[in-house]
KOLDREN-178102 format. One line per field, with one value per residue: residue number from 1; chain; x, y, z of N, C-alpha, C in turn. Coordinates in nm, 3 decimals, padded with zeros to 5 digits. Layout:
// KOLDREN-178102
num: NUM ...
cadena: A ...
n_xx: X ...
n_yy: Y ...
n_zz: Z ...
ca_xx: X ...
ca_yy: Y ...
ca_zz: Z ...
c_xx: X ...
c_yy: Y ...
c_zz: Z ...
//
This chain:
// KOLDREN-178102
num: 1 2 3 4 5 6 7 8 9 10 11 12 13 14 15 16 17 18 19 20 21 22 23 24 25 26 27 28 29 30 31 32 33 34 35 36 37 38 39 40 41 42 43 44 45 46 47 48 49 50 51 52 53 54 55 56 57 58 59 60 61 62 63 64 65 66 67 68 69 70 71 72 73 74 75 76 77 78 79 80 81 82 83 84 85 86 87 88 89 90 91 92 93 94 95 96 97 98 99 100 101 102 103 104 105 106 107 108 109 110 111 112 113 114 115 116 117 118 119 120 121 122 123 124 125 126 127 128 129 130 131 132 133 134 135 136 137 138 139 140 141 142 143 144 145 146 147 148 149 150 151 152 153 154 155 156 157 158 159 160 161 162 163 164 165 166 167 168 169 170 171 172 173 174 175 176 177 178 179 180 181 182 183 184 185 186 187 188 189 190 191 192 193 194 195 196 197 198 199 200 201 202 203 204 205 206 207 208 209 210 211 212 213 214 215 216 217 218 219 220 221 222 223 224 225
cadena: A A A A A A A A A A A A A A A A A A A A A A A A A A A A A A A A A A A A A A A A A A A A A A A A A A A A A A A A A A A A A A A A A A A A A A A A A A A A A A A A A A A A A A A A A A A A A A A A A A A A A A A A A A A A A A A A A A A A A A A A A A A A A A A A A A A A A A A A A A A A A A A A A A A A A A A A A A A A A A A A A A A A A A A A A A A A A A A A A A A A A A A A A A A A A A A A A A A A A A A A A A A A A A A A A A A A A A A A A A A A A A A A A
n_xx: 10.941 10.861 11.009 10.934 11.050 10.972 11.070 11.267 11.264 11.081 10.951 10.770 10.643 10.614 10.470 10.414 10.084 10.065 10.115 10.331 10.472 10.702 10.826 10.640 10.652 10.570 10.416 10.472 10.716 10.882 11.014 10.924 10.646 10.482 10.351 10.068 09.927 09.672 09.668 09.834 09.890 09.870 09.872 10.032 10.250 10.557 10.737 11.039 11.152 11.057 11.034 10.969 10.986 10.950 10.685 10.509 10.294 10.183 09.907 09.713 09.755 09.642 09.458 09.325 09.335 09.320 09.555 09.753 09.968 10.290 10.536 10.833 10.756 10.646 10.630 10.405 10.194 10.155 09.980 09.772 09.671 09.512 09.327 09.418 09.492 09.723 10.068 10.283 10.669 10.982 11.323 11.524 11.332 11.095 10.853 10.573 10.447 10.194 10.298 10.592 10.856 10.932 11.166 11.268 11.566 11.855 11.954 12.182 12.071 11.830 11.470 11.164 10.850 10.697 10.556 10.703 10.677 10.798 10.950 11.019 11.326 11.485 11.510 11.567 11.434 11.437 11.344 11.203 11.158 10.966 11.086 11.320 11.548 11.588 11.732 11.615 11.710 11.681 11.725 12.044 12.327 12.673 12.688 12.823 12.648 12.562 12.696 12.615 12.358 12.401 12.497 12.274 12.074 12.084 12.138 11.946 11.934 12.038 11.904 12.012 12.066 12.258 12.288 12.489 12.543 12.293 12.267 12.459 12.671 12.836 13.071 13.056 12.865 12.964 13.118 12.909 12.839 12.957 12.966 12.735 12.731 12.656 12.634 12.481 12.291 12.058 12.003 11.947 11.762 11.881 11.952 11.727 11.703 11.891 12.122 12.105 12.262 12.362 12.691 12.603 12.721 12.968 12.883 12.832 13.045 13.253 13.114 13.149 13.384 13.476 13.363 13.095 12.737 12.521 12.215 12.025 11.731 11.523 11.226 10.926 10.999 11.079 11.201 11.289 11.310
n_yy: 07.853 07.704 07.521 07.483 07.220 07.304 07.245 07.337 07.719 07.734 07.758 07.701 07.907 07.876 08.078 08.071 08.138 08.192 08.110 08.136 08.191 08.151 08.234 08.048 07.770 07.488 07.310 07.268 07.138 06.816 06.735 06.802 06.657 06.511 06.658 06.809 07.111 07.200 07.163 07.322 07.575 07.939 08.262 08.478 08.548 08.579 08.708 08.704 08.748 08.793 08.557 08.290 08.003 08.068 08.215 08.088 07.970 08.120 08.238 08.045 07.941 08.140 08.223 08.020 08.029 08.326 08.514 08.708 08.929 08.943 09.183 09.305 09.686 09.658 09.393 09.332 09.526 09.392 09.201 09.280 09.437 09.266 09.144 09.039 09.027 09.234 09.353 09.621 09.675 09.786 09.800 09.785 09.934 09.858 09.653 09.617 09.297 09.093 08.870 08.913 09.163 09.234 09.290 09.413 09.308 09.374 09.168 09.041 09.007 08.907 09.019 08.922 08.905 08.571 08.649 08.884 09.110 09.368 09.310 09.437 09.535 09.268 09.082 08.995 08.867 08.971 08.865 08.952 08.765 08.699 08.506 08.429 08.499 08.492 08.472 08.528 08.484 08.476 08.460 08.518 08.649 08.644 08.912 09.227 09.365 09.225 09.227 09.422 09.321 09.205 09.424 09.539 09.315 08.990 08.662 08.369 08.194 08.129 08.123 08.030 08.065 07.750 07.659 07.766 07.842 08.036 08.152 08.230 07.994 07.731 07.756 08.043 08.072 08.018 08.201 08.449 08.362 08.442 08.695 08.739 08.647 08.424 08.099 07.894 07.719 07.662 07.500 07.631 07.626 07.435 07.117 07.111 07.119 07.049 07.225 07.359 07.121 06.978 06.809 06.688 06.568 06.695 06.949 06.987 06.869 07.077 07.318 07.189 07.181 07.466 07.516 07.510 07.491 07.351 07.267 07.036 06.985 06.723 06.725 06.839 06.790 06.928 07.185 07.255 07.596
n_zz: 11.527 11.201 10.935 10.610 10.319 10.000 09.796 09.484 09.479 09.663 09.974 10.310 10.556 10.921 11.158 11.473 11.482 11.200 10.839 10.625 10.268 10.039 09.731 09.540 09.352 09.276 09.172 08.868 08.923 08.856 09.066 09.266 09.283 09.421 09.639 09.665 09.572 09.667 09.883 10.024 10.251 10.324 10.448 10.379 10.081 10.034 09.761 09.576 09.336 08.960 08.840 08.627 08.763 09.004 09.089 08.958 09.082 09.244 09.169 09.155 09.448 09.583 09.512 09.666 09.953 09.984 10.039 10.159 09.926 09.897 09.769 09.594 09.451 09.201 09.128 09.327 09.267 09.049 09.097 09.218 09.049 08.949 09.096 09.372 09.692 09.823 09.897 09.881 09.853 09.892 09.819 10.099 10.260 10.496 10.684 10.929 11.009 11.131 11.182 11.264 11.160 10.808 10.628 10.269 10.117 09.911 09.643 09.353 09.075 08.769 08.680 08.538 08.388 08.301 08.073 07.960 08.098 08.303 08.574 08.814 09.018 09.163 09.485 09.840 10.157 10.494 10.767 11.082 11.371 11.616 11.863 11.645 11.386 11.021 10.709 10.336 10.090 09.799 09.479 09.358 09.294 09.508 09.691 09.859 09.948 10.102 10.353 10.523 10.646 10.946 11.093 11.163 11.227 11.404 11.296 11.278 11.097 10.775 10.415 10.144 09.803 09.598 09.378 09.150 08.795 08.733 08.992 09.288 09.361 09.568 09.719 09.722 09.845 10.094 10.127 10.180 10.350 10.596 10.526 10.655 10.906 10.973 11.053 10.989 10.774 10.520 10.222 09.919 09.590 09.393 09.193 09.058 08.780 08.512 08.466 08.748 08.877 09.208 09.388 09.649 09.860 09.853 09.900 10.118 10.277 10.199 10.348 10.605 10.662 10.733 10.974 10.955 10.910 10.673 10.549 10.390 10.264 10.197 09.961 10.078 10.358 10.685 10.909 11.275 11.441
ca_xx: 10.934 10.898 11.067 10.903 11.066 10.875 11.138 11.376 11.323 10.952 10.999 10.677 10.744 10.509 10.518 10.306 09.925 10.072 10.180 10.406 10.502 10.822 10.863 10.559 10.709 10.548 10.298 10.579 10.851 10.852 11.084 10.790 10.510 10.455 10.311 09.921 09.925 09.562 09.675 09.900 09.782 09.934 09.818 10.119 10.305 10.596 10.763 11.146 11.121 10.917 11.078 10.843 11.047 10.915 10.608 10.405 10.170 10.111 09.768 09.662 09.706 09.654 09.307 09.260 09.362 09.325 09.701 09.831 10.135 10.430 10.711 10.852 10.570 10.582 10.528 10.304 10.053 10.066 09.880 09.684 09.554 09.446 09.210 09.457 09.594 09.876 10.115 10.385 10.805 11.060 11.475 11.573 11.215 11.068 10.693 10.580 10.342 10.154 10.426 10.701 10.883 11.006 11.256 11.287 11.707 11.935 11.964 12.190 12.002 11.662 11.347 11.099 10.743 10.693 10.466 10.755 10.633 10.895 10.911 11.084 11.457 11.476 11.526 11.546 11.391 11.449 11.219 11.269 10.983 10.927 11.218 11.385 11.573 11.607 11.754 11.575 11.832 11.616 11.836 12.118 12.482 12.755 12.730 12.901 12.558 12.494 12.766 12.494 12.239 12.462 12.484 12.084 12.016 12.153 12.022 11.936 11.909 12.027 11.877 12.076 12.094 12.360 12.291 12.568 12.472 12.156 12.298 12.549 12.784 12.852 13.219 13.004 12.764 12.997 13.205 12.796 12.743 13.049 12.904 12.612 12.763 12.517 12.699 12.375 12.279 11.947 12.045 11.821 11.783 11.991 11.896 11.628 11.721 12.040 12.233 12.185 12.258 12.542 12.690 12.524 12.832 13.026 12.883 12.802 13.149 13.308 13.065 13.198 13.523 13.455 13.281 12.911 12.624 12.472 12.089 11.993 11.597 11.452 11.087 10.815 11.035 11.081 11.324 11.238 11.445
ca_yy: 07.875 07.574 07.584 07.365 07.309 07.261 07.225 07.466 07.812 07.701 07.791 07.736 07.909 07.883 08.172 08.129 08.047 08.231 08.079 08.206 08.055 08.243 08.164 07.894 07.702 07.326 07.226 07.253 07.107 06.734 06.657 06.795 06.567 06.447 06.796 06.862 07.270 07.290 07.137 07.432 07.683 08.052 08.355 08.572 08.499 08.651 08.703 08.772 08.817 08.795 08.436 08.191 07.906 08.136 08.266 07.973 07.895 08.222 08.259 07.973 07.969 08.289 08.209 07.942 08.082 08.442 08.515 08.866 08.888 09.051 09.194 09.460 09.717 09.613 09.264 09.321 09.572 09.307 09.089 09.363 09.489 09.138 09.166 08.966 09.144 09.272 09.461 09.668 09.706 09.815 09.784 09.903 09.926 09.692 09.681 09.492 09.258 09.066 08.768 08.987 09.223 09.235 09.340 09.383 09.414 09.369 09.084 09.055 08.877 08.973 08.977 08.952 08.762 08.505 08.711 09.018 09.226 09.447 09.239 09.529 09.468 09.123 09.149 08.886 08.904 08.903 08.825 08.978 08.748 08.749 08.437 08.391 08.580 08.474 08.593 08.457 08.579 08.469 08.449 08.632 08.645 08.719 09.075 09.304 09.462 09.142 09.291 09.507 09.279 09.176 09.542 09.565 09.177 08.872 08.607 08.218 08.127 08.176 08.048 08.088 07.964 07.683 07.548 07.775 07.905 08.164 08.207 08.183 07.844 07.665 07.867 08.188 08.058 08.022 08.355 08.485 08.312 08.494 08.851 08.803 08.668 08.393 07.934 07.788 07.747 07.601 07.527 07.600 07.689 07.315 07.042 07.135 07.148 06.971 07.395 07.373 06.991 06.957 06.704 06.691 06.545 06.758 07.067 07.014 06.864 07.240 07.388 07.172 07.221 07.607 07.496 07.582 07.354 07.339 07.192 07.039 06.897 06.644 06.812 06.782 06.747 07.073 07.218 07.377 07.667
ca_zz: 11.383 11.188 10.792 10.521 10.148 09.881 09.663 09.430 09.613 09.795 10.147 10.376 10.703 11.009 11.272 11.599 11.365 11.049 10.755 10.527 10.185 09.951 09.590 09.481 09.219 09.287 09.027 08.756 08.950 08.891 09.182 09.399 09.241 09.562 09.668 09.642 09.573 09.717 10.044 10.078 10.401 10.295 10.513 10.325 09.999 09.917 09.633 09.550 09.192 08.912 08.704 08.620 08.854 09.144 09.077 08.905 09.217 09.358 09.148 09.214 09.598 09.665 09.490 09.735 10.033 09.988 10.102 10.060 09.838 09.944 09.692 09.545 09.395 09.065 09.119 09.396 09.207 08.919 09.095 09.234 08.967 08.916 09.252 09.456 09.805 09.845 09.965 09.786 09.950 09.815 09.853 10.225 10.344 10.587 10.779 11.074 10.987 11.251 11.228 11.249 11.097 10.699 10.546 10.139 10.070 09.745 09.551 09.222 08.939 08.686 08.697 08.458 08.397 08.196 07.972 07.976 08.207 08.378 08.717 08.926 09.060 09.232 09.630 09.906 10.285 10.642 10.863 11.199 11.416 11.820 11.866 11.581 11.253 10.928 10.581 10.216 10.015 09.680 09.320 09.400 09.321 09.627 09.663 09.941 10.029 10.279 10.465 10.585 10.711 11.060 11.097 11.237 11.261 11.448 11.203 11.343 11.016 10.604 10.343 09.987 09.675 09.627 09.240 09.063 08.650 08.783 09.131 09.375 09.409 09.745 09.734 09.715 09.947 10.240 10.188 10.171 10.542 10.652 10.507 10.666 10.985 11.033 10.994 11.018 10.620 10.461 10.083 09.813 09.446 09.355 09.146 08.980 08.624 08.456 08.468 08.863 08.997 09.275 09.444 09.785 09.962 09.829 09.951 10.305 10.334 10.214 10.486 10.707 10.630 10.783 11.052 10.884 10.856 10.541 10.523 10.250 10.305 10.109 09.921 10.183 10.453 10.757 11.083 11.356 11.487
c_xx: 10.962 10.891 11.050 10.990 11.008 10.968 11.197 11.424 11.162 11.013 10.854 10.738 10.594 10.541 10.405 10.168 09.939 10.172 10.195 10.453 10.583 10.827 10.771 10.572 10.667 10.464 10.416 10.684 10.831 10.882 11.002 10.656 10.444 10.376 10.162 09.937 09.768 09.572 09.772 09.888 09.900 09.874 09.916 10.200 10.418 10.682 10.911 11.187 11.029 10.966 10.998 10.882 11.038 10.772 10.482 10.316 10.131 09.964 09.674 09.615 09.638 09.492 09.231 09.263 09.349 09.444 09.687 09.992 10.206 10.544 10.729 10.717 10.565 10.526 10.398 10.162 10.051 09.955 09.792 09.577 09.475 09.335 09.275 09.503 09.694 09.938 10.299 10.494 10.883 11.219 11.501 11.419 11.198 10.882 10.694 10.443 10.319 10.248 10.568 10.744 10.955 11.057 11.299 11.449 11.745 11.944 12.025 12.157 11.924 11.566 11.245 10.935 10.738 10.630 10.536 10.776 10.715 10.860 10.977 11.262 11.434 11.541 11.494 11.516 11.444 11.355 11.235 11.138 11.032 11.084 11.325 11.376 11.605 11.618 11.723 11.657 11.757 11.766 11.915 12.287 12.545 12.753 12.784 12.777 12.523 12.605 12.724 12.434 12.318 12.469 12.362 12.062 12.094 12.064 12.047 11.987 11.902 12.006 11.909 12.117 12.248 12.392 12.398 12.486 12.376 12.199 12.464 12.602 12.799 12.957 13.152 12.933 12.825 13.093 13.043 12.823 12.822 13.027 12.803 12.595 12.668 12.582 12.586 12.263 12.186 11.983 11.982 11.848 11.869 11.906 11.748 11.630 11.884 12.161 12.262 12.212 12.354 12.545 12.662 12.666 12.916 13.036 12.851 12.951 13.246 13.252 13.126 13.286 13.548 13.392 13.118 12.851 12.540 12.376 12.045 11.862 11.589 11.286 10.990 10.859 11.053 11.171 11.236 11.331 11.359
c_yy: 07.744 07.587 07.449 07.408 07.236 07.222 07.340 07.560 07.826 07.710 07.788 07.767 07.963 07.925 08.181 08.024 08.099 08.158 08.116 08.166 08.175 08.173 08.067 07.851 07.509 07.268 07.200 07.207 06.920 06.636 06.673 06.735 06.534 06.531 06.854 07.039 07.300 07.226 07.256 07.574 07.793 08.198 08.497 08.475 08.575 08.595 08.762 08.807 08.716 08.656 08.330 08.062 07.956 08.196 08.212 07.982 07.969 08.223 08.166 07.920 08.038 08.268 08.151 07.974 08.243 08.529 08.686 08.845 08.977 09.083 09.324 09.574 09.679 09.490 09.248 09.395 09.529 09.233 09.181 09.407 09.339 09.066 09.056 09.084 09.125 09.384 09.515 09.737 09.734 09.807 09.860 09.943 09.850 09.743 09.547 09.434 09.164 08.948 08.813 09.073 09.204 09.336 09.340 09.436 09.348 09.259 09.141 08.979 08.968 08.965 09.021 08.903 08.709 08.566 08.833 09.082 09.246 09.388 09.319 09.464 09.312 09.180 09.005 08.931 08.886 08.927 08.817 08.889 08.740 08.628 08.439 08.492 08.501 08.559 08.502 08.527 08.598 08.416 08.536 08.576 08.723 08.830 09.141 09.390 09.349 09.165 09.341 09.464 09.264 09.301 09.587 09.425 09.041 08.789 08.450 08.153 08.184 08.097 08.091 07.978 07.932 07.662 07.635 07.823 08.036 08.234 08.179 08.014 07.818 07.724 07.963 08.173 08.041 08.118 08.458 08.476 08.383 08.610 08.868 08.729 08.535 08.207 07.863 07.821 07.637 07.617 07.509 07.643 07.592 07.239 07.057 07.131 07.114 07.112 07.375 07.243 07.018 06.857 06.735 06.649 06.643 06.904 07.069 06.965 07.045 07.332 07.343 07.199 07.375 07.653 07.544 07.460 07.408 07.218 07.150 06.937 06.825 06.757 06.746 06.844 06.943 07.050 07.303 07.473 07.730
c_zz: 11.309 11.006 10.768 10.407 10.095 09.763 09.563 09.522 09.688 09.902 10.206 10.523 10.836 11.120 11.361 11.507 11.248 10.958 10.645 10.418 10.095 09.837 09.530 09.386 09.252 09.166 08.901 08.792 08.978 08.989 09.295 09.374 09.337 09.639 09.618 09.648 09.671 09.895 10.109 10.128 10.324 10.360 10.427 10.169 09.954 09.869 09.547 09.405 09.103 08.763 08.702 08.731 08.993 09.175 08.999 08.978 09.251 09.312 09.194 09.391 09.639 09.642 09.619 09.862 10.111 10.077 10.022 10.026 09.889 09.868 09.694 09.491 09.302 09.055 09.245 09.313 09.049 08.947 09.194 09.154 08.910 08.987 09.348 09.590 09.828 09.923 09.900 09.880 09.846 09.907 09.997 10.336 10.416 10.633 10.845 11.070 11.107 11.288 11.272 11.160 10.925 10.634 10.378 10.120 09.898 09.742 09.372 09.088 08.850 08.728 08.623 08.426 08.295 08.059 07.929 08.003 08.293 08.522 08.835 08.968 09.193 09.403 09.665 10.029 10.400 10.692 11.025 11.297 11.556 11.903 11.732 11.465 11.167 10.761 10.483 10.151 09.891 09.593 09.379 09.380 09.443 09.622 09.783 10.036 10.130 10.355 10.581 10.678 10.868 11.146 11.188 11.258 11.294 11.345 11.284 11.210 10.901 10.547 10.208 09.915 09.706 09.460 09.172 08.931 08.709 08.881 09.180 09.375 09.549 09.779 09.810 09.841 10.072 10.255 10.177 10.305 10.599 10.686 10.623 10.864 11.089 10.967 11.022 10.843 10.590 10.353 10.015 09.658 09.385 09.320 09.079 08.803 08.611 08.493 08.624 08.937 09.062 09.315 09.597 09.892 09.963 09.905 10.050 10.360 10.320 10.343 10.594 10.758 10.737 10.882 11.037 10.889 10.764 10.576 10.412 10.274 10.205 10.099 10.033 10.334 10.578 10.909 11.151 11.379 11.593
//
């Protein structure tokens, strides 16, 4: 499994010959300038809620690519009824798509579209695939329901917001890794906007501190697991 970032909460994730892409927020993000949108392969897209800093790119890919979208139903049969494919989950559900299995759970934040439109409750993924687990947490403040996830899933690999104001803090974010039972931490949702910068030393030394590793990619850049 090999994990690209694009930058904010971009995630490209490549399973086996499928590629997977979470959140498309690049064309508007000028720290990812560097980032051609039509060079970006997408076989699936999903989609943890419906805020414009997540959901910029999908039309455009999805155009180019013909990706099926993956969210909740409301934001999935928005862009349905828009003649894109999709596929509509909801909180606690899951289906087994040909990369593996997904999971739609809780997330505490909004979600709305830029235009108003009731964007369904916000939710983040796991992704049960043939080696390897992983949890997208999305926007999300600490909540008690990732208690849960360890419960049904060994995870290789979490990926949660770090930036603080919208989301979770680096504090939050390593009594999170604890919940969810899983010290191997990809940090996203930081620096993007003056509300979420951190200091980068700062917060991989606290992980360390707890014995955690905390990832923090440069845009472009990708891990294997």
């Amino acid at each position: 499994m090999k994990i690209t970032f694009y930058g904010h909460a971009c995630i490209g994730i490549e399973v086996d010959e499928v590629t997977i892409l979470v959140d498309p927020f690049i064309s508007g993000n000028p720290k990812a300038a560097h980032i051609d949108i039509n060079s970006i392969k997408a076989d699936f897209i999903l989609i943890t809620h419906a805020h414009q800093d997540h959901i910029l790119d999908v039309e455009a890919i999805a155009k180019l690519t013909d990706a099926v979208i993956v969210s909740n139903y409301e934001i999935a049969t928005y862009y349905g009824n828009k003649g894109f494919n999709y596929h509509p989950m909801n909180h606690g559900g899951s289906w087994d798509f040909e990369f593996g299995v997904v999971k739609y759970v809780n997330a505490v934040h909004t979600s709305s579209f830029p235009d108003g439109t009731y964007g369904g409750q916000p939710g983040g993924f796991i992704i049960e695939g043939e080696r390897k687990n992983i949890y997208i947490a999305g926007d999300t403040a600490l909540t008690m329901d990732m208690k849960l996830i360890p419960l049904r899933t060994k995870l290789d690999l979490a990926i949660l917001p770090i930036g603080n104001n919208f989301t979770m803090d680096v504090d939050d974010a390593i009594i999170a890794s604890d919940f969810i039972q899983c010290d191997k931490i990809l940090g996203y949702h930081y620096d993007t906007f003056g509300y979420i910068e951190i200091n980068h030393e700062e917060a991989k030394r606290k992980f360390f501190d707890k014995d955690k590793d905390l990832m923090l990619l440069e845009i472009g850049t990708s891990i294997e697991l």
